[in-house]
KEKE-3310 file (N, C-alpha, C; in steps of 0.2 Angstrom, whole numbers, plus 5000, padded with zeros to 4 digits):
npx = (5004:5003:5011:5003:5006:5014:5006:5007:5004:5005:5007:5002:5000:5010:5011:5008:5004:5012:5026:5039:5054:5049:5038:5044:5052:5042:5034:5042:5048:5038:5032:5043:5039:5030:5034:5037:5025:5007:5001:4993:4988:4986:4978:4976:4960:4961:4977:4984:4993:5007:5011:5003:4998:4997:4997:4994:4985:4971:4968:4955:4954:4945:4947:4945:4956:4967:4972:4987:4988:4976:4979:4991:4986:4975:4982:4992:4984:4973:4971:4981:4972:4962:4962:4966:4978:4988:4982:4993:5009:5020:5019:5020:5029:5034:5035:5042:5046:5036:5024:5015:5013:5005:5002:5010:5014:5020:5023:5030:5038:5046:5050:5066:5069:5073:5082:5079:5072:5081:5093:5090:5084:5067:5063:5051:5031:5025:5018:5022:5035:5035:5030:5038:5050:5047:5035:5035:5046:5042:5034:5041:5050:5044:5046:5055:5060:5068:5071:5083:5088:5103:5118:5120:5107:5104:5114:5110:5096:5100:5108:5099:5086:5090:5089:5091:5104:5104:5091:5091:5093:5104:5099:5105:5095:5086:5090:5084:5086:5083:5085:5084:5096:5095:5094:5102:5098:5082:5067:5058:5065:5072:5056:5056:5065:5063:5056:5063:5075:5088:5101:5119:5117:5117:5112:5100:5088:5075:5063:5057:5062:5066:5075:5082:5086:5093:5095:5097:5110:5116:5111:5118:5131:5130:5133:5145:5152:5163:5162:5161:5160:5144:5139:5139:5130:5117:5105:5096:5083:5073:5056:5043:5036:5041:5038:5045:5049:5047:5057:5067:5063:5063:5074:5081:5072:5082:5092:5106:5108:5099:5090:5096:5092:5081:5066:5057:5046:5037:5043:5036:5040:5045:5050:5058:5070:5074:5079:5088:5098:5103:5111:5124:5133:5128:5122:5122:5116:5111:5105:5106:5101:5095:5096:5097:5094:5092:5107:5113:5102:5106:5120:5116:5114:5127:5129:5140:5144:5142:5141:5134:5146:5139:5135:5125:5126:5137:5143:5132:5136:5150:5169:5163:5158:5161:5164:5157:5155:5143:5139:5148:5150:5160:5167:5157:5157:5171:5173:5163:5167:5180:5175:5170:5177:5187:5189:5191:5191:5179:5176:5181:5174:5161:5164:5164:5154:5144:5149:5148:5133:5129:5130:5118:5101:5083:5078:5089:5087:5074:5077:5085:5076:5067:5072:5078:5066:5063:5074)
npy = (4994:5012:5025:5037:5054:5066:5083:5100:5117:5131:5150:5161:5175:5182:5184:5192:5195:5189:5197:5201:5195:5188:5182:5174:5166:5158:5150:5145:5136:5132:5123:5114:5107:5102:5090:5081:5082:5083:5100:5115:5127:5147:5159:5174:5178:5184:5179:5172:5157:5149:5136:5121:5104:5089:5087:5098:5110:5123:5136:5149:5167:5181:5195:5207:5207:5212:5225:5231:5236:5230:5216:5213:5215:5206:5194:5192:5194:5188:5175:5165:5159:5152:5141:5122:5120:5111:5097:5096:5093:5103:5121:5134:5150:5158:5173:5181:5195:5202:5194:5188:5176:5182:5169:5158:5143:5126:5118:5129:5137:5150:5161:5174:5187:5200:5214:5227:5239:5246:5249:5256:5273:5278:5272:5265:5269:5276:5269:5256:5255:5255:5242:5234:5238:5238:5226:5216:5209:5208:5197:5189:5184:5175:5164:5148:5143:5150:5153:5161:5168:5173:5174:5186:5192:5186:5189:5202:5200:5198:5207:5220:5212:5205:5191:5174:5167:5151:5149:5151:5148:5147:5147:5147:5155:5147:5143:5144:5129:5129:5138:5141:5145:5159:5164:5175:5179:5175:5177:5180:5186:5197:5204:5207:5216:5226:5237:5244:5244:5245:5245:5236:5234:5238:5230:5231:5224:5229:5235:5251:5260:5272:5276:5264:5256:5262:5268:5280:5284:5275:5279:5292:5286:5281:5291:5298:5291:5285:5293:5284:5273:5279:5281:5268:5258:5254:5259:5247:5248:5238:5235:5239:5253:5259:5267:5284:5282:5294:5301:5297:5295:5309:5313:5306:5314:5327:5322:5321:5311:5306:5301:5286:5279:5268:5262:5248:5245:5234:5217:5203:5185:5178:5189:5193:5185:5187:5199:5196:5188:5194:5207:5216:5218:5216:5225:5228:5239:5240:5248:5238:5224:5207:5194:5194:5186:5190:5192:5178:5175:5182:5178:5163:5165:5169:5182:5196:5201:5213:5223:5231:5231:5229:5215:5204:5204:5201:5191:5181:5183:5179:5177:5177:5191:5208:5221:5234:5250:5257:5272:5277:5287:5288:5276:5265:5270:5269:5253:5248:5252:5246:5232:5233:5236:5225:5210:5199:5201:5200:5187:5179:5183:5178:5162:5159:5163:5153:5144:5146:5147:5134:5131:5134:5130:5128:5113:5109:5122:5118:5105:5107:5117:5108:5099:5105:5109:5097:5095)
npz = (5000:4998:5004:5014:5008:5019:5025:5020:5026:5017:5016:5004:5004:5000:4989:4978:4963:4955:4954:4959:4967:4979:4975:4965:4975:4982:4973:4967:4979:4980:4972:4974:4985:4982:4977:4987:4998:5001:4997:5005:4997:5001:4992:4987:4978:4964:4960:4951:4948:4945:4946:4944:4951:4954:4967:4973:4982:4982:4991:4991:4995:4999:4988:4993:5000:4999:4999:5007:5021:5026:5021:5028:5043:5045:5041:5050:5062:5062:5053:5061:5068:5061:5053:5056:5062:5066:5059:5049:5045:5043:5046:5034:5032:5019:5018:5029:5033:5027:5029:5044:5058:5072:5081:5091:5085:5087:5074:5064:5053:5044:5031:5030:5023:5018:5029:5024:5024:5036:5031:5022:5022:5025:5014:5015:5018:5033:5039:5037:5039:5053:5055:5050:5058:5073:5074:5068:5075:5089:5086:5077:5089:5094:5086:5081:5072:5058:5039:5033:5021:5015:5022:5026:5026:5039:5051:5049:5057:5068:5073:5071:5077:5089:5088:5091:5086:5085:5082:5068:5051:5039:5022:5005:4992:4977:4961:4944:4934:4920:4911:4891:4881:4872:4854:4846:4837:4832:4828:4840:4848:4841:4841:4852:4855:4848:4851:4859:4860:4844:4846:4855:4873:4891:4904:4915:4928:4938:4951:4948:4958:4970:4985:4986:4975:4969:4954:4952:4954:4944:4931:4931:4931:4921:4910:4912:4906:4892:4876:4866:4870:4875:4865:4856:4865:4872:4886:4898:4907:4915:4923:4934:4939:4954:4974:4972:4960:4953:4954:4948:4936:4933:4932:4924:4911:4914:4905:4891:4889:4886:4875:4876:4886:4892:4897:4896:4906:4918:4911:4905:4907:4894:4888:4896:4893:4882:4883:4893:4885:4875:4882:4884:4895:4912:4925:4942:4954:4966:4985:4993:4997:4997:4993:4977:4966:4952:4949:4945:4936:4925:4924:4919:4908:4901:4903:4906:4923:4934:4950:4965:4980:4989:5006:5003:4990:4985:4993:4985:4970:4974:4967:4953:4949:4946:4955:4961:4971:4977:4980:4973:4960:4950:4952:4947:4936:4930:4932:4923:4911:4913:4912:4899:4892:4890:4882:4887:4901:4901:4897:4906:4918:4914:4910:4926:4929:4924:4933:4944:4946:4947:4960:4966:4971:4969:4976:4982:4993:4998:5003:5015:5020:5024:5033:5043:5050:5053:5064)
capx = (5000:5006:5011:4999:5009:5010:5003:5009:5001:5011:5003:5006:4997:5013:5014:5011:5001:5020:5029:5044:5057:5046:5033:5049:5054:5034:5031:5047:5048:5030:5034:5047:5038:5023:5037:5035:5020:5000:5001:4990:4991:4984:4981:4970:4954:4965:4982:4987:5001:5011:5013:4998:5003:4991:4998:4995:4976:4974:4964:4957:4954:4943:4953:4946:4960:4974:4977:4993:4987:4971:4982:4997:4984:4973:4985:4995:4979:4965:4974:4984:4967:4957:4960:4968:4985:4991:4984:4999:5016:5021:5014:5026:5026:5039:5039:5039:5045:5031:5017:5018:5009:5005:5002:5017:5014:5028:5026:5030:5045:5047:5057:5065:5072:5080:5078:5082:5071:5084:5098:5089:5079:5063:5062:5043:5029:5028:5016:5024:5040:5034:5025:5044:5055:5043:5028:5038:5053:5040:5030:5045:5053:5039:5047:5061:5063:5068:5076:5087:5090:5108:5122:5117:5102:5106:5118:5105:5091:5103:5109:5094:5082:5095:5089:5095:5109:5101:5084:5090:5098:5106:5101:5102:5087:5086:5090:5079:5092:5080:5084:5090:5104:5092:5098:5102:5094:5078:5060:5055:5071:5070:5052:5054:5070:5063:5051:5064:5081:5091:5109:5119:5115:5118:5103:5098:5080:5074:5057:5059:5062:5071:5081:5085:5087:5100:5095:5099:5118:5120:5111:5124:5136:5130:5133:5150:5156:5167:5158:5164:5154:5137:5139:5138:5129:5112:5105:5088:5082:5069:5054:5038:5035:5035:5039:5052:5050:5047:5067:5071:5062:5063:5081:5084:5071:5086:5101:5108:5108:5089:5087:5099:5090:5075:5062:5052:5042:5035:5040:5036:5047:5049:5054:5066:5075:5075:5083:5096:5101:5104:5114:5131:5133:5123:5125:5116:5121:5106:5110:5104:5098:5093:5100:5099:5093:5096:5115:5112:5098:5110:5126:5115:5111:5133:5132:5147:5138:5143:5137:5137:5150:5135:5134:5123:5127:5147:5138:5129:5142:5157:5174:5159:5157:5164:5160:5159:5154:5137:5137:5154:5149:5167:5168:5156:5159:5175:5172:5159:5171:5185:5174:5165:5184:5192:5186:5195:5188:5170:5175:5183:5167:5155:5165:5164:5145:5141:5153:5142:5126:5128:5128:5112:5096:5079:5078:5094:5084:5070:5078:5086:5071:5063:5079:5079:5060:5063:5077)
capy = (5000:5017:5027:5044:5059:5072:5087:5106:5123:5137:5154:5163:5181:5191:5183:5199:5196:5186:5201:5201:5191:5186:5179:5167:5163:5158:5148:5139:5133:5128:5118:5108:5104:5098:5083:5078:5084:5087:5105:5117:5134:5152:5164:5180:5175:5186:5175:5166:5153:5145:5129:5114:5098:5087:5087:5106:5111:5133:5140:5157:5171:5189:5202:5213:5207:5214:5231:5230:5237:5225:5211:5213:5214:5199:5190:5192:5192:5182:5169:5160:5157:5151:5134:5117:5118:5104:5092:5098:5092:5110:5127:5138:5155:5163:5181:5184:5200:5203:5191:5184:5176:5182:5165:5155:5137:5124:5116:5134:5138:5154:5161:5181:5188:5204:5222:5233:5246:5247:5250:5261:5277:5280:5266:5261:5276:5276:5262:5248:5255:5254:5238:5230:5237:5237:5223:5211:5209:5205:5193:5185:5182:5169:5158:5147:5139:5153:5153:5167:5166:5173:5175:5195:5193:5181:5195:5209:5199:5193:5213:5223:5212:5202:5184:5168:5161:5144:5147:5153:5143:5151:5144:5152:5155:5142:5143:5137:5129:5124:5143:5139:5150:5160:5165:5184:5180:5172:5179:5183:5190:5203:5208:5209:5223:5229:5245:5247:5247:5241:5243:5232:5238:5237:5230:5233:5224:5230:5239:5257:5262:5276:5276:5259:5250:5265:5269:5288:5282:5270:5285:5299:5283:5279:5298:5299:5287:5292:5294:5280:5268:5276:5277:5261:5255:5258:5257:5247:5248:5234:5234:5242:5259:5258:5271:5285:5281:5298:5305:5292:5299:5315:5315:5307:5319:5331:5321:5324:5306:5302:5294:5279:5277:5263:5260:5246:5243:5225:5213:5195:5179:5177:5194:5194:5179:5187:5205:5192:5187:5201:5212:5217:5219:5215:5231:5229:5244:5240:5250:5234:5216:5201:5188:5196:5183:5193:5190:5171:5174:5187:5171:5159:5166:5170:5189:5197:5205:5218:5224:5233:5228:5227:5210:5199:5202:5201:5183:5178:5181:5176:5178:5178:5197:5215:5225:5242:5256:5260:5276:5280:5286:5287:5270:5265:5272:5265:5246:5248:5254:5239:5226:5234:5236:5220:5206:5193:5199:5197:5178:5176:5182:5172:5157:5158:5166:5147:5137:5149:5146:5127:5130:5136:5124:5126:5106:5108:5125:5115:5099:5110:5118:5103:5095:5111:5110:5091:5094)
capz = (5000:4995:5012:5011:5009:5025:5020:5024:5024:5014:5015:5000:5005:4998:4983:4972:4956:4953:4951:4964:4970:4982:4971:4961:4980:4984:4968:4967:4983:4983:4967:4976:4990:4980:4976:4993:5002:5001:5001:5005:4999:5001:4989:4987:4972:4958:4959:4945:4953:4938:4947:4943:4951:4958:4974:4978:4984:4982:4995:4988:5000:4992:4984:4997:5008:4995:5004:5009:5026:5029:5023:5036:5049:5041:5042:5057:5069:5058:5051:5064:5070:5053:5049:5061:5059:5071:5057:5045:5045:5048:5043:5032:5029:5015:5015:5036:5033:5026:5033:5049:5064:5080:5088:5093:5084:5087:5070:5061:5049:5042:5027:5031:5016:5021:5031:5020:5029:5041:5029:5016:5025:5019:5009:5013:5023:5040:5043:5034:5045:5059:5056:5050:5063:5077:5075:5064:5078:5092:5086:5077:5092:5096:5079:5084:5065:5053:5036:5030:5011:5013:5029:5026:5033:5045:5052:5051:5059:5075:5076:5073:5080:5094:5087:5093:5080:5086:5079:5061:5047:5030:5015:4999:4986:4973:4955:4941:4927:4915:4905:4887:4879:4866:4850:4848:4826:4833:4827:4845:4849:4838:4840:4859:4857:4841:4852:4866:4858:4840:4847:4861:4879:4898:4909:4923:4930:4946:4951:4947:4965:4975:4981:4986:4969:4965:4948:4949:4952:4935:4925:4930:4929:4913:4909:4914:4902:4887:4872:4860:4875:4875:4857:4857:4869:4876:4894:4898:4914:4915:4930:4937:4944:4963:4977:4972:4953:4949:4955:4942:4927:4932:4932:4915:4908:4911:4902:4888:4883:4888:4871:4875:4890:4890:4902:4894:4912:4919:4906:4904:4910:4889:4887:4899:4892:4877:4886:4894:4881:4870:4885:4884:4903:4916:4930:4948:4955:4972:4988:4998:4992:5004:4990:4973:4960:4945:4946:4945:4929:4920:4924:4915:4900:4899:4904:4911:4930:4938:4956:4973:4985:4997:5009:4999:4983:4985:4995:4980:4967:4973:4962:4949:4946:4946:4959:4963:4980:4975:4980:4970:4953:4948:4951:4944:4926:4929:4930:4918:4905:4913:4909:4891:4884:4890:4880:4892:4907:4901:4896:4912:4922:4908:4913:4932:4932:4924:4937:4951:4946:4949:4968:4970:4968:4972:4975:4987:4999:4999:5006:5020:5024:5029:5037:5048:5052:5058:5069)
cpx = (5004:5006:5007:5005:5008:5009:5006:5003:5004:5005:5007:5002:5002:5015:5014:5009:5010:5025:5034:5048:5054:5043:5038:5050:5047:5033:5036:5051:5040:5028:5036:5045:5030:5024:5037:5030:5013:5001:4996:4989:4988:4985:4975:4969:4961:4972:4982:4993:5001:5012:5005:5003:4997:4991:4997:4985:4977:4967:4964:4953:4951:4948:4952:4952:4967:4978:4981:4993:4982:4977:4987:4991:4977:4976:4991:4990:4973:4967:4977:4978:4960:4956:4965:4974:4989:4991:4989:5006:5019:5018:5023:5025:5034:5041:5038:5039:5041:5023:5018:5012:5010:5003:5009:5015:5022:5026:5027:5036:5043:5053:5058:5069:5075:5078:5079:5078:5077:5091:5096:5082:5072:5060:5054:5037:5028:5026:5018:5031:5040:5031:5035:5048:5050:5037:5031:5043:5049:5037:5036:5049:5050:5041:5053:5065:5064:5073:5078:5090:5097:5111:5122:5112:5101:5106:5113:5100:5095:5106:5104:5088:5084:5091:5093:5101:5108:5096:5084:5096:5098:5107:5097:5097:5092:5088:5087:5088:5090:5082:5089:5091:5095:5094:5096:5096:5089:5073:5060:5059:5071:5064:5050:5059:5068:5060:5055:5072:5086:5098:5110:5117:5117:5113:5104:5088:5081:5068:5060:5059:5068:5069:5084:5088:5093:5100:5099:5107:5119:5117:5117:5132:5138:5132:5139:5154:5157:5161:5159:5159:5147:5133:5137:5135:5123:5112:5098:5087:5075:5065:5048:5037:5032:5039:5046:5053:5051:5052:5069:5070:5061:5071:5082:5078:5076:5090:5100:5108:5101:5088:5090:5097:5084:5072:5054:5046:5044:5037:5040:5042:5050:5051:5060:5069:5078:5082:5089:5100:5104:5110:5119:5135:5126:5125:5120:5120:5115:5110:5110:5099:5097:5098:5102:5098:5093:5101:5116:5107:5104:5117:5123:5114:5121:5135:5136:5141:5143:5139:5139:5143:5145:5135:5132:5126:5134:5147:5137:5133:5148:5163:5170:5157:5162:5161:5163:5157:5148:5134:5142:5152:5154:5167:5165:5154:5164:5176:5169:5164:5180:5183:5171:5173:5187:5188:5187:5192:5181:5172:5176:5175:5162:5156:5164:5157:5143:5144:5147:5136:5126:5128:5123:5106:5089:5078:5082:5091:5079:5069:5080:5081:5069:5067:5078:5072:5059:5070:5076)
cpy = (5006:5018:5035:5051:5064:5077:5093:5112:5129:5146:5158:5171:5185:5188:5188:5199:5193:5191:5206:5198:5186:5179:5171:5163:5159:5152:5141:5134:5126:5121:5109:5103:5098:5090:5078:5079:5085:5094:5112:5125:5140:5155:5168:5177:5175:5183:5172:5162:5150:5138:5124:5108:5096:5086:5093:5107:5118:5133:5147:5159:5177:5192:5207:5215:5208:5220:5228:5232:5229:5218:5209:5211:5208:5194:5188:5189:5188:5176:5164:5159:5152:5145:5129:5117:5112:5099:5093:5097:5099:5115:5132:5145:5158:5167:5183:5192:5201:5203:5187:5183:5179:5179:5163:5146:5134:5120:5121:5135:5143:5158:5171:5183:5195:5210:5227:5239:5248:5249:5255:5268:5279:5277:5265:5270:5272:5269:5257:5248:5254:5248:5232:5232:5238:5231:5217:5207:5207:5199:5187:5179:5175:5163:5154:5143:5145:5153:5158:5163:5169:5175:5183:5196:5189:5187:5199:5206:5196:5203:5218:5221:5208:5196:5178:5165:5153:5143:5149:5149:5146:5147:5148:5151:5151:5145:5141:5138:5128:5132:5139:5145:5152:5167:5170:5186:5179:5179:5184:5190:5197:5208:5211:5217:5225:5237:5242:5248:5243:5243:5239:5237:5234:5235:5230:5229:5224:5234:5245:5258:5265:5278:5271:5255:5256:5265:5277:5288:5279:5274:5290:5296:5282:5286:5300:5295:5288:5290:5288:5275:5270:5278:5273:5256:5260:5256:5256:5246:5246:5234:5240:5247:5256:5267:5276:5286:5288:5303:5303:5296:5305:5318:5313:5311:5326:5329:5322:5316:5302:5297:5285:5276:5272:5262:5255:5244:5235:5221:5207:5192:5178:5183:5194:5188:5183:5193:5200:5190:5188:5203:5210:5216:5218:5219:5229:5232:5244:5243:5244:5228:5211:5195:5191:5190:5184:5191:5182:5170:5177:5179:5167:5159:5168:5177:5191:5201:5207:5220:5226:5228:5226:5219:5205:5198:5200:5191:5178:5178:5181:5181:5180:5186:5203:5219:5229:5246:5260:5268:5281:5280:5284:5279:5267:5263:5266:5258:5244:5248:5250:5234:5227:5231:5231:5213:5198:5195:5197:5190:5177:5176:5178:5166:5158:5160:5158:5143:5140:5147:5139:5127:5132:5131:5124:5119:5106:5114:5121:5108:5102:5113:5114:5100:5100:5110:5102:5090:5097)
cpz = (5000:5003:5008:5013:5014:5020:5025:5021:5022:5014:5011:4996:5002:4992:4976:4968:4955:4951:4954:4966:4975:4978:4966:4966:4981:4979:4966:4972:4985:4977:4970:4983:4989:4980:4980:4999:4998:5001:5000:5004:4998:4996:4988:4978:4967:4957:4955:4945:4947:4939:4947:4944:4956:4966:4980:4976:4986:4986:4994:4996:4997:4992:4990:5001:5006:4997:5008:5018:5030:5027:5029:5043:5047:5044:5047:5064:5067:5058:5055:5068:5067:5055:5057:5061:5062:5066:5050:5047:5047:5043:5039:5030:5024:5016:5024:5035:5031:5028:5038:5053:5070:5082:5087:5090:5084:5079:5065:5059:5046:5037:5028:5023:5016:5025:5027:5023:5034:5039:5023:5019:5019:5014:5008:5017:5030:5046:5042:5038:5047:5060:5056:5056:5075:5079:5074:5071:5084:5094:5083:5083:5095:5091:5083:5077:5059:5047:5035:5024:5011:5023:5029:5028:5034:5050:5056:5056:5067:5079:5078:5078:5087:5093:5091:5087:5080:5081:5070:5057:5041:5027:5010:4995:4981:4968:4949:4933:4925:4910:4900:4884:4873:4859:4847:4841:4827:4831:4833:4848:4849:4839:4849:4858:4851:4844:4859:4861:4851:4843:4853:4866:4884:4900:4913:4926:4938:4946:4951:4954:4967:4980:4983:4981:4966:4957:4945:4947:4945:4933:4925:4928:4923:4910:4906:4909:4895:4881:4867:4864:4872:4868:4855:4859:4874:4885:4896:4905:4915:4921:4929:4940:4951:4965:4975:4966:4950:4950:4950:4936:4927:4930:4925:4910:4906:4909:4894:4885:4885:4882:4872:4880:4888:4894:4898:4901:4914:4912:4907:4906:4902:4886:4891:4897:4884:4879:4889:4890:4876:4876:4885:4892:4908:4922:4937:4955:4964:4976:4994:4994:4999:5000:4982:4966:4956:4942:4943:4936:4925:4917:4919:4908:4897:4900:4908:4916:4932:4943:4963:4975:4991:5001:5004:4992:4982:4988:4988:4973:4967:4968:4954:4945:4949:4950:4961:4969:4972:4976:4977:4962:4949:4945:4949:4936:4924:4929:4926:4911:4905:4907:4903:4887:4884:4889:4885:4898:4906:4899:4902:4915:4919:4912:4922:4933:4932:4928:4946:4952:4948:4959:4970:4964:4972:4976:4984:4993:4999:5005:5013:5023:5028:5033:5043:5052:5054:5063:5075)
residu = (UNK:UNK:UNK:UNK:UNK:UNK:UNK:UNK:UNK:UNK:UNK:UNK:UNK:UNK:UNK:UNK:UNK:UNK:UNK:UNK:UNK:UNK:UNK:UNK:UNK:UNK:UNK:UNK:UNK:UNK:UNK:UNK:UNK:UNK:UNK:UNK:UNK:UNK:UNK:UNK:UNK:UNK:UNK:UNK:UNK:UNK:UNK:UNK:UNK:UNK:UNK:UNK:UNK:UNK:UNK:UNK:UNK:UNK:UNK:UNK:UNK:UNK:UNK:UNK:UNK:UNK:UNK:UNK:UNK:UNK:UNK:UNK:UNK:UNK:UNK:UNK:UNK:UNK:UNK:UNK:UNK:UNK:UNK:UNK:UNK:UNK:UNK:UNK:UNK:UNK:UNK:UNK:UNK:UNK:UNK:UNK:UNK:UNK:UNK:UNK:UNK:UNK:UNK:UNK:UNK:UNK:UNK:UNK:UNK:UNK:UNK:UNK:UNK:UNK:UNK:UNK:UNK:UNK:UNK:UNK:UNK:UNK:UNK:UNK:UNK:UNK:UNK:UNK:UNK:UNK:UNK:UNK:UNK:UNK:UNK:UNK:UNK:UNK:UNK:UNK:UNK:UNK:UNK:UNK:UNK:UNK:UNK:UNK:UNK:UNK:UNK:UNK:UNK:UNK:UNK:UNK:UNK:UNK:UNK:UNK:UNK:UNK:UNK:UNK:UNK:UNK:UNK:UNK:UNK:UNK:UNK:UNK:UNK:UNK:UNK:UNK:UNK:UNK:UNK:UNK:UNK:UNK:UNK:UNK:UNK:UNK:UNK:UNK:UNK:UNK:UNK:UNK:UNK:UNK:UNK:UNK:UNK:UNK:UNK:UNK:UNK:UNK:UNK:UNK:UNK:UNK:UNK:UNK:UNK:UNK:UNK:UNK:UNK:UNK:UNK:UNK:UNK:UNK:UNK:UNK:UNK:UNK:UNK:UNK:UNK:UNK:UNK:UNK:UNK:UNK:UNK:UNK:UNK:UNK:UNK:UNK:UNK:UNK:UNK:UNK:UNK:UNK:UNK:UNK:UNK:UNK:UNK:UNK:UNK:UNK:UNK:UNK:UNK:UNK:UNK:UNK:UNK:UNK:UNK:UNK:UNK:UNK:UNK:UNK:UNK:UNK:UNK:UNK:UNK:UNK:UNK:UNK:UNK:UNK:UNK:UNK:UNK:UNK:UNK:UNK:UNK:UNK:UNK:UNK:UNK:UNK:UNK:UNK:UNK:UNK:UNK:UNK:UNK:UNK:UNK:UNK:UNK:UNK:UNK:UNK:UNK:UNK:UNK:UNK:UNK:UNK:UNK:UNK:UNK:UNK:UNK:UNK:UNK:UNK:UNK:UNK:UNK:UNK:UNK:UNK:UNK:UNK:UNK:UNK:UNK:UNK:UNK:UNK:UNK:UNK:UNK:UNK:UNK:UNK:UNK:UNK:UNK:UNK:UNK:UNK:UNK:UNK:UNK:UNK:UNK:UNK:UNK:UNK:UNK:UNK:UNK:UNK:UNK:UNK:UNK:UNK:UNK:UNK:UNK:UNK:UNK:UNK:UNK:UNK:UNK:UNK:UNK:UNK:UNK:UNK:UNK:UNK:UNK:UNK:UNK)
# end
């Protein structure tokens, strides 16, 4: 007789219409645990979750409860109330910083994924502030299984909030390797970069946001670069207006070289393989990341990366990239215009992006997860 699979319960309240890091961490975790669990999982009506697998069962919730306010508080003081959770293997929540309990259950694992409110001023308005460095950090302390996606916030969640280093385990976000290499001549190729840019280009994806994503820096960087470069080379800056957006395009409204600029917005998973694919450089010039899985997509596709020196990312690409002081435009300019003109250092980084990418594996956090949540 077959043995019946345990069953878990994922809540998956900050998954975002899929259009965040959050939402790849949310979706491809929840993939991997279908392969060994019943699992049972939360999402507001309008979600559209990418993963069908017969082992996963979607609990919809009304849209009313999409305010980022009512959800926080939904799902902090409702929720840990709702449904039985004792009869589940254990309860998971992903995005803690985000969504959390205020009960205390002993079968509960939680995933944090960084503070960046605490290292970027401003960054959110005053209730989401005060809900992260005040609300989040109480209730927390009632968890005693959490993962951190990198040894950078490990750190931050043991300094700002004085955690136990007992209750938290670092493992890194996954990587999906199924991207295949796609060919710069192709049909699609073409008709994705044909209404944003015909020449090579730098990228850049990140939400429009300031001023922690640091776009205004790689504009004035981009700026500073001698002329034969942005001659040659545009500068697309892929992602969705959020908080802040309007310093971004306010300021390249006044450059001189606005037209080589490109803000195609939100675009699709096969757009962006096609923008991978195409980009001369890959720049991620953040002032603060949790893990950074950009640098890991740009790696697979063969792009040379470049990126802060900040914590995680210096973490997550290893020997693997060029890294600069994000808050150094000089510098900037000047690695940028390293690795355009030296054909050897982009093969070197090329090769070592593909030898990095092999150590990260959705399949492998996933197994860690639950090894943590049974010891």
């Amino acid at each position: 007789m077959t043995q019946e699979l345990k069953r878990v319960f994922v809540s998956g309240m900050a998954y975002g219409a899929g259009k965040s890091g959050t939402s790849v961490y949310i979706h491809s975790v929840v993939e991997e645990l279908c392969h060994l669990y019943k699992v049972d999982l939360l999402l507001l009506n309008d979600d559209d979750f990418p993963v069908n697998h017969n082992n996963l069962t979607i609990i919809r919730v009304p849209q009313k409860l999409a305010s980022p306010v009512i959800n926080m508080l939904w799902h902090l003081f409702i929720l840990p109330y709702r449904y039985n959770y004792k009869k589940y293997d254990f309860v998971f929540l992903p995005a803690a910083n985000r969504r959390l309990f205020c009960r205390k259950l002993d079968n509960l694992v939680v995933t944090f994924h960084d503070l960046s409110q605490f290292h970027i001023p401003n960054k959110y308005d005053a209730f989401r502030t005060f809900y992260i460095k005040k609300v989040i950090p109480f209730f927390l302390r009632k968890v005693t299984k959490i993962v951190a996606i990198s040894q950078a916030t490990k750190n931050d969640l043991m300094h700002f909030y004085g955690l136990n280093e007992k209750n938290i385990l670092v493992s890194h976000n996954g990587f999906n390797h199924d991207n295949k290499e796609v060919s710069n001549s192709s049909t699609s190729v073409k008709a994705t970069l044909e209404h944003i840019t015909q020449k090579p280009f730098f990228l850049y994806v990140a939400r429009i946001e300031h001023p922690g994503k640091n776009h205004l820096n790689l504009l004035k960087a981009y700026q500073a670069l001698p002329k034969n470069i942005t001659d040659n080379f545009d500068l697309v800056l892929a992602g969705q207006t959020w908080s802040g957006s309007d310093n971004v395009f306010s300021y390249h409204s006044t450059m001189e070289l606005k037209q080589n600029i490109h803000f195609p917005g939100f675009v699709s998973a096969h757009e962006m393989e096609s923008l991978y694919s195409s980009a001369s450089l890959y720049i991620f010039p953040s002032l603060y990341e949790g893990f950074g899985i950009p640098l890991l997509e740009a790696m697979s596709y063969g792009v040379p990366v470049l990126c802060s020196d900040t914590p995680a990312l210096t973490e997550v690409g290893g020997d693997a990239v060029e890294v600069f002081s994000p808050h150094d435009i000089n510098d900037i300019a000047q690695r940028i215009q390293k690795v355009i003109s030296n054909q050897s250092r982009q093969r070197e980084l090329t090769s070592k992006g593909y030898e990095r990418i092999a150590d990260f594996s959705w399949k492998k956090h996933t197994e860690q997860l639950i090894t943590f949540v049974k010891s």
